[in-house]
N, C-alpha and C positions, 0 to 999 in steps of 0.2 A: 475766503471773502474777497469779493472783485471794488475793487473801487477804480473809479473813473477819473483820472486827476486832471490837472488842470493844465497840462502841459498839452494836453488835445482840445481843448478848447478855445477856438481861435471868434474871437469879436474885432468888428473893427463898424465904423460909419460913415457908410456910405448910400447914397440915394443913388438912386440909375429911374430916370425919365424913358415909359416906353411910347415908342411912336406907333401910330396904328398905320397898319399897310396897306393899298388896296381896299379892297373889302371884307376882309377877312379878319377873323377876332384876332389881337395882341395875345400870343402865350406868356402867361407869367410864370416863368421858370422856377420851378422851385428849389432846385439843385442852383443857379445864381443864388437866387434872394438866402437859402438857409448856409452858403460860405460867405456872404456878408455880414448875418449874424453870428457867427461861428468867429468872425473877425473881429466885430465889437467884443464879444465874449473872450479871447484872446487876448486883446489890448486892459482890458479892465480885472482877470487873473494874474496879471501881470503887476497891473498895480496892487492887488491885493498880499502878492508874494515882497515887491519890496515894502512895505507897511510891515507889513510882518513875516518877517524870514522862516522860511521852512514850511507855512502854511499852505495847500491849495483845498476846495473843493474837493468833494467826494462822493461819488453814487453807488448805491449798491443796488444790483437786480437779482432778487430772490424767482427761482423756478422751479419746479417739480415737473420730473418725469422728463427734463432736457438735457441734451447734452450738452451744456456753455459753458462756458466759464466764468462762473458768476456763483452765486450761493447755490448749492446743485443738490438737491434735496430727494429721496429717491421715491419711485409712484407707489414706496409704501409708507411715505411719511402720513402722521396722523394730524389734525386737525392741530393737537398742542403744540408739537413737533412744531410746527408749521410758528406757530404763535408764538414760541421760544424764542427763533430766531428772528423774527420783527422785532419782540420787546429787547432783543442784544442788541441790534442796530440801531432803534431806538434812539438809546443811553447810548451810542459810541459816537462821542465828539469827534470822531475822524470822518464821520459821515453825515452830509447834509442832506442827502437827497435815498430817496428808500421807494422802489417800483417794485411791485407783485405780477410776473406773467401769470396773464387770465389767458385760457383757464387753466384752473388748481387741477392738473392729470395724476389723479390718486387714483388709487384703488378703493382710498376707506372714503367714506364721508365728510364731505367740508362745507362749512357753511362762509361763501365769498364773501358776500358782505361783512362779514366776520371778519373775515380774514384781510379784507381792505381796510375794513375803517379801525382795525389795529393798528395801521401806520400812524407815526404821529406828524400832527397835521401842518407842525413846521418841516416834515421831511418830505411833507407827501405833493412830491414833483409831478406827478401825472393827475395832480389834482382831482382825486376820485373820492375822498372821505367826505363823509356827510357832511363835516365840518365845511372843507373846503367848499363844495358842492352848496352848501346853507348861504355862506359870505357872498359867493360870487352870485344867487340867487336875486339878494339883497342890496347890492348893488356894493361892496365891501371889496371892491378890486382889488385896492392897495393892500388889503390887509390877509390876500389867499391866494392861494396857487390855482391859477386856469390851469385847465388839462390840454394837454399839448397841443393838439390837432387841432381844438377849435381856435387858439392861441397862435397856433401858425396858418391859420386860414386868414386870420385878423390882418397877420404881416401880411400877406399875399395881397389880400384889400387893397392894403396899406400902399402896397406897391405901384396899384394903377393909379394912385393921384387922385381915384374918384371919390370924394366924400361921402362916408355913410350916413351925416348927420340929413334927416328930413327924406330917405330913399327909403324905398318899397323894399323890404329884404324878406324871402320866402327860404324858411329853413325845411327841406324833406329828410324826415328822420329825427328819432325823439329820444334815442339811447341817452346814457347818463356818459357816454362817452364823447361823442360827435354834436349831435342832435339838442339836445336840451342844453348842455352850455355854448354854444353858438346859439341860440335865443338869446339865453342872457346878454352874451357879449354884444350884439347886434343891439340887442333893447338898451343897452346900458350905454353906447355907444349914438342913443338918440335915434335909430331906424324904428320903422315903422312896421313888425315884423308877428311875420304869420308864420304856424310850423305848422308843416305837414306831414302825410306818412302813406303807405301805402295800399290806406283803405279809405283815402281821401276823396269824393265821390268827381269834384270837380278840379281834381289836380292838375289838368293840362291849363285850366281857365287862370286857377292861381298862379302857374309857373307864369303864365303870360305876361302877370303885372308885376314882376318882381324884376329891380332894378338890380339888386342883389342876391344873387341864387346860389346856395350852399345846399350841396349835392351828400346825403349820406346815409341811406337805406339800405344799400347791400344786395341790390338789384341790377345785373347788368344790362345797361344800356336801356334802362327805365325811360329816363325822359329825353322825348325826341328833340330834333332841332327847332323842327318847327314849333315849337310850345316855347321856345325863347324870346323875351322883349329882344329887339331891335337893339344891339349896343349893351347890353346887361351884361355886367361883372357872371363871369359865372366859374365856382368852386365849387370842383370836382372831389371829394373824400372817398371814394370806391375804389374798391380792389377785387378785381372780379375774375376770374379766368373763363373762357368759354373754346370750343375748338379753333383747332386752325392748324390745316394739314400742312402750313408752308411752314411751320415751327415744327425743330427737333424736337421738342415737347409732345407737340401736337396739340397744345394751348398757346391761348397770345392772354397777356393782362390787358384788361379795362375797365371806365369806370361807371359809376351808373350815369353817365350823360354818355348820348350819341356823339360823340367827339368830330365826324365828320362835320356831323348836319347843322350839331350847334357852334363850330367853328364858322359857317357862314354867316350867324346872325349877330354872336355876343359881340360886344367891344372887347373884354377879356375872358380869357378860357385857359385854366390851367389843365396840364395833360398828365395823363397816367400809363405809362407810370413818370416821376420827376417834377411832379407836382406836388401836392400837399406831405406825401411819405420824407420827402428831404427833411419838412419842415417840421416834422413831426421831431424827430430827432434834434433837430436846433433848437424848438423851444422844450425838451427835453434838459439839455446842456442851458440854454438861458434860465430855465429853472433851478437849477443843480446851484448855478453861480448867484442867483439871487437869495437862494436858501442860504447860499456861505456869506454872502453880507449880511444876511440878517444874522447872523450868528456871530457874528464879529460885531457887529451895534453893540449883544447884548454879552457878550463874551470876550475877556482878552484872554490871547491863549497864554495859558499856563497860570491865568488868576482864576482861584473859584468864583464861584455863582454862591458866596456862605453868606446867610446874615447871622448876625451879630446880635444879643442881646446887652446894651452894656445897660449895667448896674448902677443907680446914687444909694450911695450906704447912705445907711440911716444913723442919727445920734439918738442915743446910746447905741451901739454895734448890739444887734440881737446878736441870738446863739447861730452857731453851724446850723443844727436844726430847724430854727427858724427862717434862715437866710434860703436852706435851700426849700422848704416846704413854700416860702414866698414865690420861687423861681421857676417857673411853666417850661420845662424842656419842650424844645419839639421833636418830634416823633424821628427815632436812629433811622427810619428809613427814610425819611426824606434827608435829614444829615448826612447820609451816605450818596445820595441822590446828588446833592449839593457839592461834595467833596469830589462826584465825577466816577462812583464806585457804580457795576451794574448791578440790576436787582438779583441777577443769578448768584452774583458774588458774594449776597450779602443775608442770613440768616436771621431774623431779628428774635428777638427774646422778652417778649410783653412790648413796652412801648418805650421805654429808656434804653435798651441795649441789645448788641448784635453782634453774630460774631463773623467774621470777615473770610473768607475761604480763600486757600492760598491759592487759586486761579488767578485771583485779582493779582499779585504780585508776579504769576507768572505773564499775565499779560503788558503788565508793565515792566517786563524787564530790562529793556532796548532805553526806556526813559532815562533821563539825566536824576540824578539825586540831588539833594536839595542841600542845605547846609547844616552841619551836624554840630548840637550842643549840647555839652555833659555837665551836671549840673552835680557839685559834691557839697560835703561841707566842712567846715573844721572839725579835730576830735569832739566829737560831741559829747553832751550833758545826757544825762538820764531823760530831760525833758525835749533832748532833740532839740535843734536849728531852725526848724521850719523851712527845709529843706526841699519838701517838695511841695509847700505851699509857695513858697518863691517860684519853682519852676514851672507849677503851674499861672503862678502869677506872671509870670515872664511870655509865656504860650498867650496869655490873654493878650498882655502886649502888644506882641507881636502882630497878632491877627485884627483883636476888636478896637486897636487905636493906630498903628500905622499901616493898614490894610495890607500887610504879606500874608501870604499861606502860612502856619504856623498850625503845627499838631503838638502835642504832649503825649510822651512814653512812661508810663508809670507802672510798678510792680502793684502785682493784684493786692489787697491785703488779704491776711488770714482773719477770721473770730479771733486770736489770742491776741493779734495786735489792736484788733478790733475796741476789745474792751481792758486794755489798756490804760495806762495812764495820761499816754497819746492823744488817747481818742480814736475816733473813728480811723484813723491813717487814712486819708483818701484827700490832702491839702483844708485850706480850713479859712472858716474867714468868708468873702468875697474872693475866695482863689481854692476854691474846693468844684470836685467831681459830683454832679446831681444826676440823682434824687440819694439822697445821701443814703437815706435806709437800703436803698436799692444796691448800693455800690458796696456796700461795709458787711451788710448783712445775708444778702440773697446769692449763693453761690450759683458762681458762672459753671461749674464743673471739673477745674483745673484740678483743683485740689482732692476733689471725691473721688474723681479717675485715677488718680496719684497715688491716693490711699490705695484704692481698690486694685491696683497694680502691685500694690507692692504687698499685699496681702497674698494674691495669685502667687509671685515668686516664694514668699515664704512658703505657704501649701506645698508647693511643688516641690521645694529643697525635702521637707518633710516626707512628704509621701514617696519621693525618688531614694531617700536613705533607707526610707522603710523597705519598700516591695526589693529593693536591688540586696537585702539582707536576708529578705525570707522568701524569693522566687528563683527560681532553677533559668540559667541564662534564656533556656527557651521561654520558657514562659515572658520571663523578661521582654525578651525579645517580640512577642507577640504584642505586649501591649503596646512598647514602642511604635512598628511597625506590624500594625493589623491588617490582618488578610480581607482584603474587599473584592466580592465576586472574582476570586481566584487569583489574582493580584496583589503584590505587595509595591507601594512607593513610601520612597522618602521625602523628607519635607525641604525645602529649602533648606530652613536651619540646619536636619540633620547631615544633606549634603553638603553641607561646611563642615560639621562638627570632620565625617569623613575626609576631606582636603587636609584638613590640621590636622590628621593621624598620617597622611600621605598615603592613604587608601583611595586613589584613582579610581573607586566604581562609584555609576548611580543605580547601577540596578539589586537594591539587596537581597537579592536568590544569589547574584552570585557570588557573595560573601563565604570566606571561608569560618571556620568554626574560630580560629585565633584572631579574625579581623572581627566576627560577631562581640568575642567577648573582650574587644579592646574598645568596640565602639556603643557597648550599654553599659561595663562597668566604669562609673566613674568615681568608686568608694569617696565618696563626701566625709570630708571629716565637720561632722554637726556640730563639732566646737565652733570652728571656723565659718561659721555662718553669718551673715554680717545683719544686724540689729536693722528693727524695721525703720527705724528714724533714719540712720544713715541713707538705707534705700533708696526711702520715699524721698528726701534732700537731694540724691543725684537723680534720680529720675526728673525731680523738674528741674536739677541742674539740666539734663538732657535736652527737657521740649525747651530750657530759656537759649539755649546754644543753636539749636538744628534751627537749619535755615531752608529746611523743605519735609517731606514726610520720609523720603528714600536717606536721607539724612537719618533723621531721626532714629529709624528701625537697626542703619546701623551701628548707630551708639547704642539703644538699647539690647543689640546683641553682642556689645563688647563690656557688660556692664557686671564684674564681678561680684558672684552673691555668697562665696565659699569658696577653700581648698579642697583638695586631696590629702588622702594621706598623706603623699609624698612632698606635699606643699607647692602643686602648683595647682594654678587657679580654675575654677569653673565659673562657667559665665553662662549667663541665661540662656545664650544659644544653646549651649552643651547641654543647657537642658531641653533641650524645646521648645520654651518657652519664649522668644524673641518676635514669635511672628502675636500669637494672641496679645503680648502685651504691646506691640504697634499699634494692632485693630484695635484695641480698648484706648490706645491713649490719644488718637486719632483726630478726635474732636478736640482734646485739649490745647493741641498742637495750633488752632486758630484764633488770632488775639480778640481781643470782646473791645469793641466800641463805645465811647460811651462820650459824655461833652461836659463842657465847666458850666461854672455859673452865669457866662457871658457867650457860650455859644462856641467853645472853643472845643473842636476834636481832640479825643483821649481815647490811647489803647492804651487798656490794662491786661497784662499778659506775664504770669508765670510768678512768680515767689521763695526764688532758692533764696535760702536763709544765708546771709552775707557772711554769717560768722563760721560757719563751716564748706561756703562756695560760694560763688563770683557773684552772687547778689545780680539786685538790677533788671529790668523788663527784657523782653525777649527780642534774638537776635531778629527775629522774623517780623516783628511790632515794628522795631527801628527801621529796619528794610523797606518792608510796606509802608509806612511813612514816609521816609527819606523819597521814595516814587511817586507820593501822592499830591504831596508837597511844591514837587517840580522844581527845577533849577533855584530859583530865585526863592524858593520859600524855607523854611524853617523846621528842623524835626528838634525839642527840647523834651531829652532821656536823662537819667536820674542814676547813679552809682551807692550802692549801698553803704549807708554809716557815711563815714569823714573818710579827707582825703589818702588817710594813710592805710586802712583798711581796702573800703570800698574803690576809690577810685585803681591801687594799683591793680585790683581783682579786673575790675572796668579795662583797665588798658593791656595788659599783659595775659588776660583770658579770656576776654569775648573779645576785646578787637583782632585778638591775633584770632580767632576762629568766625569771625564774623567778615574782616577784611577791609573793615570800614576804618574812615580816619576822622577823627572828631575836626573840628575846624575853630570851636573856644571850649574852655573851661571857665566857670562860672561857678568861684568858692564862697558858700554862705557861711556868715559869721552872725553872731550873737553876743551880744555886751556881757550878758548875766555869765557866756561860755569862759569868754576870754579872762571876767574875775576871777574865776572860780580857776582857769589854768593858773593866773596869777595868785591866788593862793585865800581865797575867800571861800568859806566852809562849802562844804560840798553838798551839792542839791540832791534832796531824796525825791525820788518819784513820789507825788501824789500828796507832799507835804507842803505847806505855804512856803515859799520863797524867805530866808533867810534873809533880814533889814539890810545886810551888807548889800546885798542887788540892787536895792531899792534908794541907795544913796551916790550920791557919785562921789568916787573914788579914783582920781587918775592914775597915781601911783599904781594902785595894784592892776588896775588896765592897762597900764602900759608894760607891766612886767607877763602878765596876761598873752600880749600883742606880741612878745619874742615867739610865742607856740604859733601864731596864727604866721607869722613871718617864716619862720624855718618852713610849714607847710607851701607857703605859697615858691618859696624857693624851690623844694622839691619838686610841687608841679610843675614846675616851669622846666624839668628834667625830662620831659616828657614830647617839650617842644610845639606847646600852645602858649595862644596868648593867654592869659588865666585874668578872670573879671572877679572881684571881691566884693559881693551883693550882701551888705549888712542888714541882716532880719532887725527891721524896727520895732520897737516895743515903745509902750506908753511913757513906762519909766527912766527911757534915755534920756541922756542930754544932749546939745548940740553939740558939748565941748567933747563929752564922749564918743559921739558919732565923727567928728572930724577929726580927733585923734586914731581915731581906730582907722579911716579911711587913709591918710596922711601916714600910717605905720606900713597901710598895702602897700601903698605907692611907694614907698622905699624900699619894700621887697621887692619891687621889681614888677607888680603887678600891670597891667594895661590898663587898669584905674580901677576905681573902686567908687561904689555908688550907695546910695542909700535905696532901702525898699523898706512899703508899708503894703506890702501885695493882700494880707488880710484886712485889715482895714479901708479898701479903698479897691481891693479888683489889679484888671492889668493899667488902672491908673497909676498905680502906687510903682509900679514898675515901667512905668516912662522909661525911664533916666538907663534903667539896667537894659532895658530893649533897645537904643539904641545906640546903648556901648556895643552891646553885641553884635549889633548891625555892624558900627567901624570896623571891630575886633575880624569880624568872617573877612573880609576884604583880605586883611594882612595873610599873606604866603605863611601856610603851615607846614611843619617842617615836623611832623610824629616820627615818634621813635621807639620799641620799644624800653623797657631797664633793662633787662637780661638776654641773651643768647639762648636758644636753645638746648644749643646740641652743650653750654655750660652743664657742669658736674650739677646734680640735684643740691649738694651740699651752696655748694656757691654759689647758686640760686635765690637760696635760705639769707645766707648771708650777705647779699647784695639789698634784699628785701631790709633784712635787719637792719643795714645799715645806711640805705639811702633816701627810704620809707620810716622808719620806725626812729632812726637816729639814735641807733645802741650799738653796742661794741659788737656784738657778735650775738652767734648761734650755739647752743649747747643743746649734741644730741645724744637722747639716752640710748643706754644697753640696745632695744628694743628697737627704736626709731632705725640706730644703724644696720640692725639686722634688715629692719623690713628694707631699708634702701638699698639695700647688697640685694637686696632677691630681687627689688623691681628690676634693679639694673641689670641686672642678671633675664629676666622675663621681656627686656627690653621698654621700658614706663621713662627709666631715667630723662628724655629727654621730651618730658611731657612739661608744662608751664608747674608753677607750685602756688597752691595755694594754703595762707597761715591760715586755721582757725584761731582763732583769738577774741576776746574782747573789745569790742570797738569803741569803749570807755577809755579807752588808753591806748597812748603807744607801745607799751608792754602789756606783758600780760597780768599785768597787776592792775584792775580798774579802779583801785582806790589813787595810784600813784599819778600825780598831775605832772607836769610839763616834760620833761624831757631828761633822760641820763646816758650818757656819753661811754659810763661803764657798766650801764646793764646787760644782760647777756640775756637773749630771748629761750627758753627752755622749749627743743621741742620732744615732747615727750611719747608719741608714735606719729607714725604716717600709715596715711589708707591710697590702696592705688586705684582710683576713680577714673578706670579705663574708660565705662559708657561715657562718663559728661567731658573726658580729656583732660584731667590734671591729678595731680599728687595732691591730699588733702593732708595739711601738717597740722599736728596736734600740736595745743603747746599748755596744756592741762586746764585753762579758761577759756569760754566763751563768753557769753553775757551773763554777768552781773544779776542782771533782772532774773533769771532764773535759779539763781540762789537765794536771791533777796524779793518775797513775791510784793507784787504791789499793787495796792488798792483798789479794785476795779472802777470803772471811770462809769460805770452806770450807776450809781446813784447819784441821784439829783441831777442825772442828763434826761433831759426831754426828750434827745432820741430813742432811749426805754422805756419811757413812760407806759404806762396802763393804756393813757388814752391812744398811744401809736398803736 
């Protein structure tokens, strides 16, 4: 793609007076007149560069069948072809001005007019769309682009001094190019004007009375001199070649006036060539630079073009369901439209959601990223923080009341969380993701593809222990690598598997018989098979990490499904299986768009479960955000569970694989959390709230507040500023909530604010949007907790004890074995991630605040080669899974009959 920038665009203002000589008509030079405007044009990109740094003007000239350098399209591009690339320049804010060389030199069929008034009519410089063509008809100058040539005939006018208003003006020639808008411009300009053409009967009679003659039929040397008024302007628009044995050529150019003979009569006469052709070009460039002020009127760069829906809750607060069936999204592709995303880039999916194709982020890769915020929360309750209702209420903030760019990163939900005790999981309140059924309910694909992957690997573990038991190596071998019309090749995958034996061929003929049976036997010991849960877990641990698809494929070809006999590992490449399970997981790999209840952009993307991997939305959601965003805006992403699980998963496994550095931390707390650390009966999912919540208690809140205090100290290990956003509830008190903020602040926090983000939208979250705003200012200083290349062991226990705040790591028989053989396979200096319960800082989810001589049990470890870390066991996960609880559809109106 050619763009025209503004550094050749030279404008400046100046008048030049011509004197007439003799007898002879004044030439109006049109190579002077179009470096005068090339000068204005100049001086005024100049001011548009300091206003706004880095900005210039931009044109693009699409052609087929040329050789330019410019959009080069070849004479077998198709009509769509052709269409494609208008509707990407279109949408590309780098480009204001967008020209079609006529004519379209294919081969196939095109329909021009098609293909012209596909330009959009804010880019269309050469002023040929119907649109533009309609305005300027109508007399709508200011509000359209004239097409150059009549545009710079105007200037040329302009330049004898003689006024058009109340003069005879005779246009020959009637094209949509030349001819018909030079009428307009003449008629609109107040002349008195006749057009002519080449089947005009008394065409020498007319030229006679015409003060002003604009010349453009395409006829050489049509009208003679003599047919000129006495003194008459006359504009020359021909380009004509005829012989002329005294040119190398053996042509000379001219135009359709006799240039000798009507130099003797006109007052002015522009010549060809150096007449109108300059000027063509200049108001070419004067167009290019008008289109970039209008675009700056209605554009500052690097702010969207989004509108805002904001919300007045209502009293009584309806339900989720009600709030969001109240809420009229508009349609993801103009939201994408809005955001600055192109249509190519963007897949939509009914009329609520879309999923975003990773072009878009590779085109924006060169852009600045925006500012990064992680949003966690204290050990949480069975009933959750409201954790990423804040963060989404914080996104609303951000955007629909202090007008920055702001997105929300959020983890897809599953159906299990779905109908939960939770709820939907998708924020809540006036800070919820719409159309709620849509979001909670309607699979985007991540998850089905997930399954169906990891279904594929199990089959193939199966069916490869089988046939490798009961087939003769050849045979074997046949099926591996089948014979196609006389031909044998291997795959990708399997010319790895070959590297890793240190078998230097690709060609498998020349395989000897001891290299055949080293490279199909891989006796699977089917004990050692790894459970479909675990799989499915790393695999979209895989798509939440990869940050491209060539990425991807190679994690999912480093992704252990089994041993050997001899106990070393097999991994899906080893089986072949590495390339289909890419193609299948291919689309999952793209985040799904989708917006709040106020208009705020959300990517939901990906769902590793935090208690057995890094939790939290995908590396590639945050990325493409953090681009989309631009400098000065806002990406607010979410860490799974509380800070001592989720966030250290957040900081020491996706940022070290992602590469990114947060810029605050933003710990949500809850009153009903912080009793219950403080030693107030323990909340059961799905049960009424326990009277102790419901009364104020400072004592036991403040003994409560030592748990939310050692947290906010630990994050602060990490080297953000950390913001402590206390989830409101009806039942608080002032003295409660000032206590509680008043306990941050002494831990050190950067302050600590009140939210009512459900009850009230990104209203309720003022206060927390712009701490965060100060907070990104302050110089961030990230770090990880641990070392790499540290022992796995002391990994463990740095987690245990700087995170969790227990004495130590106790590992079993079993655990130490398997940690001798990664380290031994080379994993040891992979990140570690605890399974555990994120009920607790132990693995005890009944046990509340904190012990100094707990010792964390971890009871095996799994080496999760594909997704990149050691997954440690410590014999609990969640709670809720042994304890089942209530499902949340009865008596929700979002299951009702009538939905």
């Amino acid at each position: 793609m050619f763009s025209v920038s503004a550094a050749v665009l030279r404008r400046g203002v100046l008048r030049y007076r011509w004197d007439r000589c003799c007898a002879l008509a004044t030439v109006v030079s049109g190579n002077k007149t179009s470096q005068q405007v090339k000068q204005r044009l100049k001086e005024e990109v100049e001011q548009m560069k300091s206003q706004f740094p880095g900005f210039r003007p931009g044109l693009v000239v699409l052609q087929i069948g040329i050789n330019a350098n410019h959009i080069r399209l070849p004479e077998t591009a198709t009509e769509n072809e052709v269409l494609r690339n208008i509707v990407a320049v279109n949408e590309n804010p780098a480009f204001h001005g967008l020209i079609v060389q006529l004519p379209l030199d294919s081969i196939n069929p095109i329909n021009t007019e098609k293909i012209t008034n596909a330009v959009a009519p804010e880019k269309d410089v050469d002023g040929l769309t119907s649109i533009n063509a309609g305005k300027l008809s109508r007399g709508d100058l200011g509000d359209c682009f004239i097409p150059c040539t009549p545009n710079g005939c105007m200037e040329l006018i302009s330049q004898t001094g003689v006024s058009v208003m109340g003069k005879n003006a005779v246009v020959i020639g009637r094209s949509k190019i030349v001819g018909a808008p030079m009428h307009d411009l003449l008629l609109w300009s107040h002349a008195t004007v006749t057009t002519c053409h080449s089947k005009t009967p008394d065409l020498a009679e007319q030229v006679g009375k015409a003060d002003i003659l604009v010349v453009g039929a395409g006829r050489a040397e049509m009208v003679k001199g003599e047919w000129v008024k006495e003194g008459a302007v006359v504009i020359d628009c021909g380009i004509n070649h005829i012989p002329d044995e005294s040119k190398a050529s053996g042509k000379r150019v001219v135009g359709d006036v006799h240039y000798p003979s009507a130099k003797q009569r006109a007052g002015f006469i522009t010549p060809v060539p150096g007449g109108v052709g300059p000027m063509t070009v200049a108001m070419l460039m004067k167009n290019t630079v008008e289109s970039a002020k209008r675009f700056l009127q209605t554009h500052t760069p690097g702010k969207w073009n989004l509108v805002y829906t904001k919300k007045r809750p209502h009293e009584p607060q309806p339900s989720d369901a009600a709030i969001s069936s109240s809420c009229e999204s508009k349609p993801v592709v103009q939201l994408a439209r809005e955001l600055g995303l192109f249509s190519d880039e963007v897949e939509s999916y009914g009329r609520s959601r879309a999923k975003i194709r990773l072009d878009a982020l590779k085109r924006m890769e060169k852009q600045p990223n925006g500012k990064y915020v992680v949003v966690t929360g204290v050990t949480s309750s069975p009933l959750g923080e409201g954790k990423r209702t804040t963060a989404l209420g914080l996104a609303q903030a951000l955007g629909a009341h202090l007008n920055t760019n702001a997105f929300a990163c959020v983890q897809k939900s599953s159906l299990e969380t779905c109908f939960g005790a939770r709820g939907p999981a998708v924020g809540g309140g006036y800070s919820q993701i719409i159309p709620l059924e849509e979001v909670s309910l309607q699979p985007s694909g991540q998850n089905e593809l997930v399954s169906a992957a990891g279904r594929l690997v199990m089959d193939t573990v199966k069916a490869y222990a089988h046939y490798e038991t009961k087939l003769s190596e050849k045979a074997l071998f046949d099926l591996l690598v089948p014979l196609r019309e006389g031909q044998r090749c291997v795959s990708l995958a399997q010319l790895n598997r070959l590297k890793k034996l240190a078998i230097e061929k690709s060609d498998p003929l020349t395989l000897t018989e001891r290299e055949i049976r080293r490279f199909i036997r891989l006796d699977i010991d089917t004990d050692s098979a790894t459970d479909s849960f675990s799989l499915e877990n790393e695999m979209m641990a895989v798509l939440s990490l990869s940050s491209s698809e060539e990425e991807m494929q190679h994690r999912l070809a480093n992704i252990i499904v089994a041993t050997n006999k001899s106990g070393d590992p097999i991994t899906t490449e080893d089986l072949n299986v590495s390339g289909p399970l890419a193609m299948l997981l291919k689309e999952a790999l793209k985040p799904v768009l989708m917006q709040t209840v106020e208009g705020t952009p959300v990517f939901l993307h990906t769902s590793p479960l935090v208690n057995v991997a890094q939790g939290g939305p995908s590396i590639l959601a945050d990325k493409m955000a953090l681009k989309i965003v631009g400098s000065e805006g806002f990406v607010v992403t979410e860490s799974g569970h509380g800070a001592d699980v989720g966030l250290e998963k957040f900081f020491n496994i996706k940022c070290l694989y992602s590469g990114l550095q947060p810029d605050v931390l933003v710990m949500v707390a809850t009153i009903r959390t912080l009793k219950m650390q403080g030693g107030a009966p323990p909340i059961q999912a799905g049960l009424p709230l326990p009277k102790e919540y419901l009364q104020e208690n400072l004592k036991q809140l403040e003994r409560g507040c030592c748990h939310m205090r050692r947290q906010v100290e630990k994050a602060q290990a990490f080297g953000l500023p950390v913001i402590v956003a206390v989830n409101k509830f009806s039942s608080d008190t002032d003295a409660e909530l000032e206590l509680v903020c008043g306990q941050a602040r002494q831990a050190g926090a950067f302050d600590a604010v009140q939210c009512s983000s459900w009850s009230e939208g990104g209203a309720g979250a003022l206060a927390l949007a712009e701490t965060v705003q100060r907070a990104a200012k302050l110089p961030a200083c990230f770090k990880f907790l641990y070392d790499l290349q540290t022992p796995a062991s002391d990994k463990l226990r740095t987690v245990a004890q700087k995170m969790y705040g227990l004495k130590d790591v106790k590992l079993s028989p079993k655990a130490k074995e398997k940690l001798a053989l990664y380290t031994k396979q080379g994993f040891e200096n992979l990140p570690v991630c605890i399974a555990k319960t994120p009920l607790s800082l132990s693995n005890d989810p009944m046990m509340k605040g904190s012990s100094t001589d707990f010792m964390l049990p971890i009871t095996d470890i799994k080496a999760n080669a594909g997704a990149g870390f050691l997954c440690c066991l410590t014999g609990s996960t969640n709670a809720e899974m042994d304890d089942p609880m209530w499902p949340c559809f009865h008596g929700n109106n979002l299951y009702s009959d009538s939905k």
